[in-house]
FISE-172146 format. One line per 2 residues: number of its first residue (from 1); their letters; for each residue x, y, z of C-alpha. Coordinates in nm, 3 decimals. Layout:
NUM = A = X/Y/Z; ...
END
This chain:
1 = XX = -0.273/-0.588/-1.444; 0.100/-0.692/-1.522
3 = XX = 0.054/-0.627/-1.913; -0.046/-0.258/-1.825
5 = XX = 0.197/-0.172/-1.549; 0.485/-0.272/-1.809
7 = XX = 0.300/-0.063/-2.065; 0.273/0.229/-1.867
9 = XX = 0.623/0.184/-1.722; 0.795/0.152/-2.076
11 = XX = 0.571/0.445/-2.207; 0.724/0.669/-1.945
13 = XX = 1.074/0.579/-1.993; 1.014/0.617/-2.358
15 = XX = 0.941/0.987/-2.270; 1.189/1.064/-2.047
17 = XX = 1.436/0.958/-2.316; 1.258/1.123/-2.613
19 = XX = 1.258/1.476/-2.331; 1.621/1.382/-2.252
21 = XX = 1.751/1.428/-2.650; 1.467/1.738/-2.665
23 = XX = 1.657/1.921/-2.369; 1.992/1.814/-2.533
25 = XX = 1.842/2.001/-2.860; 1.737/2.297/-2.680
27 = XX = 2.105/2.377/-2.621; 2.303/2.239/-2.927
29 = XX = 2.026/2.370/-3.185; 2.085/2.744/-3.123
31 = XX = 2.411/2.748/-3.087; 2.489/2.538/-3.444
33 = XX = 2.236/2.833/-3.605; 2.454/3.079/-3.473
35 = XX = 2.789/2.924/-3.596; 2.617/2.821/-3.949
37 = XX = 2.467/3.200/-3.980; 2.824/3.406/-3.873
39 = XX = 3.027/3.145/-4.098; 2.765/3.279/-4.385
41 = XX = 2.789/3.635/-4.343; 3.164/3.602/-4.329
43 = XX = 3.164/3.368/-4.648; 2.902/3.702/-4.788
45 = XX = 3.135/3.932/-4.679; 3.485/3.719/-4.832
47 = XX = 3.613/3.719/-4.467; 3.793/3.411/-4.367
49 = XX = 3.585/3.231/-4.088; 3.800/3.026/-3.810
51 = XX = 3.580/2.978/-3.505; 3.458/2.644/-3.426
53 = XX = 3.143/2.562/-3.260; 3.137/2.585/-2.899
55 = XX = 2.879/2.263/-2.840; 2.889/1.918/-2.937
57 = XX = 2.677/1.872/-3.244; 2.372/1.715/-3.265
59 = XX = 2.428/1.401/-3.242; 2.734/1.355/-3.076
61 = XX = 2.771/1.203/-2.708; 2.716/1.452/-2.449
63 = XX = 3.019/1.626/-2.235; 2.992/1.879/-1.951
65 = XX = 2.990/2.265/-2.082; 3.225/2.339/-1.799
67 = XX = 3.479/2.109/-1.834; 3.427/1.926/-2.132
69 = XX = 3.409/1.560/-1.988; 3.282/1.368/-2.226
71 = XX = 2.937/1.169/-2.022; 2.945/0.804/-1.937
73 = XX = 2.566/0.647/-1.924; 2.506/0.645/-1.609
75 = XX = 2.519/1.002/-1.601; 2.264/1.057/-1.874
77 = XX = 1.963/0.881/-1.715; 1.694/1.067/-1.715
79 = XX = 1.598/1.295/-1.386; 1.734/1.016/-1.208
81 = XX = 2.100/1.081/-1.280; 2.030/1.428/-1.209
83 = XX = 1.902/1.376/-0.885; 2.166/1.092/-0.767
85 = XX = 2.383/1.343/-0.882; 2.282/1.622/-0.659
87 = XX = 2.255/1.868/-0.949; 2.631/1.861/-1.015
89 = XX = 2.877/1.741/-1.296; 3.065/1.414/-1.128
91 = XX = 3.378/1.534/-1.285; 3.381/1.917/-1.196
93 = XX = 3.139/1.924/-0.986; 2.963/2.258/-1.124
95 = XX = 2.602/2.307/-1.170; 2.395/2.149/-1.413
97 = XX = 2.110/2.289/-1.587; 1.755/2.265/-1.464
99 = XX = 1.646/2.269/-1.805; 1.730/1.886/-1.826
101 = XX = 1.493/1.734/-1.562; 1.222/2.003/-1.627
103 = XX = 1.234/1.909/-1.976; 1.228/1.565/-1.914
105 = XX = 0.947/1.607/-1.666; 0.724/1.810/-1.842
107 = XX = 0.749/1.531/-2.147; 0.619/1.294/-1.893
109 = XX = 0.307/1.500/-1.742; 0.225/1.612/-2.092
111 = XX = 0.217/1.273/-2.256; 0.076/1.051/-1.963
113 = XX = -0.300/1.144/-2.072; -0.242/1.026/-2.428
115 = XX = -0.247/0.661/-2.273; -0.617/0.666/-2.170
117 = XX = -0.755/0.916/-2.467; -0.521/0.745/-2.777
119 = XX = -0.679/0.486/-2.965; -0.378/0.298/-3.116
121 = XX = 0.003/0.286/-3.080; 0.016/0.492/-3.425
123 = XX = -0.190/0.731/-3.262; 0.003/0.767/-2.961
125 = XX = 0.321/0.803/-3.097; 0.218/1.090/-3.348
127 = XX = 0.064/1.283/-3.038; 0.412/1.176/-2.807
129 = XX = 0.579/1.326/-3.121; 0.328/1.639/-3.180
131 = XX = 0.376/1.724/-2.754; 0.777/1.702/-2.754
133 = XX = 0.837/1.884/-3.061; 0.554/2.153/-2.905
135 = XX = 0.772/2.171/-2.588; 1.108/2.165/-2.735
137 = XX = 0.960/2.483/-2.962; 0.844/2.688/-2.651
139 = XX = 1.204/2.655/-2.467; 1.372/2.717/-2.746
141 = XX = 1.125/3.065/-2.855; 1.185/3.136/-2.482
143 = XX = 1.539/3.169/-2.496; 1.660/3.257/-2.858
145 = XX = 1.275/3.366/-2.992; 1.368/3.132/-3.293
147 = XX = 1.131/2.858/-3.316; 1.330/2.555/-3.548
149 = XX = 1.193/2.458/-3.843; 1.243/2.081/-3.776
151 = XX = 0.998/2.075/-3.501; 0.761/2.243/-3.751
153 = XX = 0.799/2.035/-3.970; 0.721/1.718/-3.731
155 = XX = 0.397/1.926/-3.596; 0.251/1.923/-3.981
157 = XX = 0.393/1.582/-4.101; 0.214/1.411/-3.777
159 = XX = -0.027/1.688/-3.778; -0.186/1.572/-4.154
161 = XX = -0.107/1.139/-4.064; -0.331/1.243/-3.771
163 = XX = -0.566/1.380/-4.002; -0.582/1.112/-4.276
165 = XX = -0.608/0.845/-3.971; -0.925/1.018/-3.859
167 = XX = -1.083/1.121/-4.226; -1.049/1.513/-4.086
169 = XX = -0.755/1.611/-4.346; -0.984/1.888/-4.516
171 = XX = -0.997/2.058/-4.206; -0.639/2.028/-4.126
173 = XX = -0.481/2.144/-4.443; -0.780/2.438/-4.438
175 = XX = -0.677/2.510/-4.096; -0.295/2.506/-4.228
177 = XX = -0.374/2.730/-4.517; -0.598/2.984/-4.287
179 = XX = -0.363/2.965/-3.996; -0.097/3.060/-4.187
181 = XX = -0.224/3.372/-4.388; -0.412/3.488/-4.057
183 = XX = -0.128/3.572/-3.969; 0.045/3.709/-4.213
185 = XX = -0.212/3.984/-4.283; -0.220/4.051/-3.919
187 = XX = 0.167/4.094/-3.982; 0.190/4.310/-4.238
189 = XX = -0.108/4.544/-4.123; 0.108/4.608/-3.796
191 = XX = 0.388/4.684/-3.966; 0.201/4.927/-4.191
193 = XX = 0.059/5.125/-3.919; 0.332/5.093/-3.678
195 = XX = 0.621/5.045/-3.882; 0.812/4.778/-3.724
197 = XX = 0.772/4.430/-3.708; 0.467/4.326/-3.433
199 = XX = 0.487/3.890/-3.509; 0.769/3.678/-3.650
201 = XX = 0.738/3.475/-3.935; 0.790/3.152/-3.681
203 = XX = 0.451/3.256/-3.538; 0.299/3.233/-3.889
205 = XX = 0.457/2.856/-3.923; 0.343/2.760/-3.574
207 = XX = 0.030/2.831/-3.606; 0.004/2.688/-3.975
209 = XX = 0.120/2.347/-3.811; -0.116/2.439/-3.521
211 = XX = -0.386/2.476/-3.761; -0.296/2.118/-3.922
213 = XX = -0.305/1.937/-3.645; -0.562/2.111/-3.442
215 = XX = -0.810/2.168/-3.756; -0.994/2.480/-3.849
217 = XX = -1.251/2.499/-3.616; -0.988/2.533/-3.324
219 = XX = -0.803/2.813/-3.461; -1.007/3.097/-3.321
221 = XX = -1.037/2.862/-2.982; -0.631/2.906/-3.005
223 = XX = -0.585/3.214/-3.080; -0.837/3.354/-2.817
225 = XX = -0.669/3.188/-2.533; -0.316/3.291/-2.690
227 = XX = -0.423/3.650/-2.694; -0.553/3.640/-2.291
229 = XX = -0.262/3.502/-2.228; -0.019/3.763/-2.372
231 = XX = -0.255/4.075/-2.197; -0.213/3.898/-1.853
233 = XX = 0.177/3.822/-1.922; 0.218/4.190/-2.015
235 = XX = -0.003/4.292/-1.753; 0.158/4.108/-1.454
237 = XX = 0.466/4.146/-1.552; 0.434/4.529/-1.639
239 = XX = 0.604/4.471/-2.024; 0.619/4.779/-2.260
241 = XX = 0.555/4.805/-2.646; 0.910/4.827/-2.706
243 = XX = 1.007/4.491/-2.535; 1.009/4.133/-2.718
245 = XX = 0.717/3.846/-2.606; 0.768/3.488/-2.709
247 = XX = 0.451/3.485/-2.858; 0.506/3.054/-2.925
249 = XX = 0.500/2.953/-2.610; 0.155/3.145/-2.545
251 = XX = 0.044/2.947/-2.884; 0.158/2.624/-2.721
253 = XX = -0.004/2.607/-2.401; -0.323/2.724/-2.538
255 = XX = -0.303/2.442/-2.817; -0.233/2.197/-2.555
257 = XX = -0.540/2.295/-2.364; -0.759/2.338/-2.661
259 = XX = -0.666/1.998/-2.760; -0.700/1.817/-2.423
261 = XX = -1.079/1.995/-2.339; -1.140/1.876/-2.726
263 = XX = -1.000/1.488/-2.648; -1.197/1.435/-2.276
265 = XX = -1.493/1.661/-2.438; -1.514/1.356/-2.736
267 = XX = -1.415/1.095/-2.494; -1.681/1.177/-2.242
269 = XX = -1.933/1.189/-2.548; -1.808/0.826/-2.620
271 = XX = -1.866/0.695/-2.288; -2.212/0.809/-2.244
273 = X = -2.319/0.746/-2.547
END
């Protein structure tokens, strides 16, 4: 009983650190894009480019945005600190961001599962790795609709390992390939008949790592559930043509279900058999 109660205890704090840097990312990653893609158009442009970033960069310890204070440890414990904290910088004493403990949380809830349905710690920790880089993606789309290409490229890396582990990695890199050009034609036949752009080209890359580490057969599974999803978000919330959906975030809840009814669906299988 001991054995597991440390196990499950170290997993969690594991993901509350892994969602504390993810929530940290959500905030620095935009903002360095910005900075890097204004310093190229003035380089383009021969216009001399002075402005310095106004985040720490990745990497670097973490200050307040208000004041600038750079954070001492016990400040940077995960939902705890924010909740001995009352919500407020110790220095300033100005708000801080829900995004951190939500981010944090939903790490935790997202992950827990993996414990009873992963195999092996290899397992585990490419799922812990597919789920964080799946929620820091959907914040991110939320906010910016840019979805970074480092978190794709973590979905697909873990995405094929995942597939080699469990001799499926036909079906990933076919779901990959199909994913990807789904989309693509779906793309460019909207913007033939509508002429404007109707899905990003970080859609087409989600879904491609989707597709590897989901397989083929989930795809239309996915994209189904993605697609309900969208009509009742426009529905309920009464959004026009003209306005701008994250469609990512749709894409990652539904992969996250698809793949959990999949996991107990097999595991129940397992047991009876």
């Amino acid at each position: 009983m001991l054995p597991l109660l440390v196990y499950f205890v170290t997993y969690c704090l594991c993901l509350a650190s892994i969602g504390s840097y993810a929530a940290a990312f959500t905030v620095r990653w935009p903002v360095k894009c910005h900075h890097n893609w204004q310093k190229e158009a003035h380089q383009l442009l021969n216009i001399p480019f002075k402005k310095t970033s106004e985040r720490p960069k990745l990497g670097h310890r973490s200050c307040c945005p208000h004041c600038g204070q750079t954070l001492k440890w016990k400040d940077l414990i995960p939902i705890i600190s924010f909740i001995r904290l009352k919500g407020h910088c110790r220095h300033c004493n100005q708000a801080i961001s829900l995004r951190y403990p939500v981010i944090e949380s939903l790490h935790i809830v997202s992950c827990l599962p993996l414990l009873w349905l992963s195999n092996d710690w290899l397992t585990l920790a490419l799922y812990t790795c597919i789920m964080s880089s799946l929620i820091t993606s959907a914040f991110i789309d939320i906010e910016h609709h840019l979805i970074p290409d480092q978190c794709i490229t973590v979905l697909v890396s873990c995405g094929l390992l995942l597939g080699i582990i469990s001799n499926t990695l036909l079906s990933s890199v076919v779901g990959m390939i199909v994913g990807f050009y789904l989309i693509i034609v779906v793309r460019w036949c909207y913007t033939v008949v509508r002429k404007q752009e109707g899905i990003g080209l970080g859609d087409a890359k989600l879904i491609a790592a989707l597709g590897a580490w989901l397989g083929v057969s989930a795809l239309p599974s996915l994209l189904l559930c993605a697609s309900v999803g969208g009509i009742l978000y426009t529905v309920v919330f009464r959004r026009t043509g003209s306005d701008l959906i994250a469609f990512g975030p749709l894409l990652i809840i539904s992969a996250i279900l698809v793949f959990y009814s999949s996991l107990w669906k097999n595991t129940l299988l397992l047991l009876s058999a």
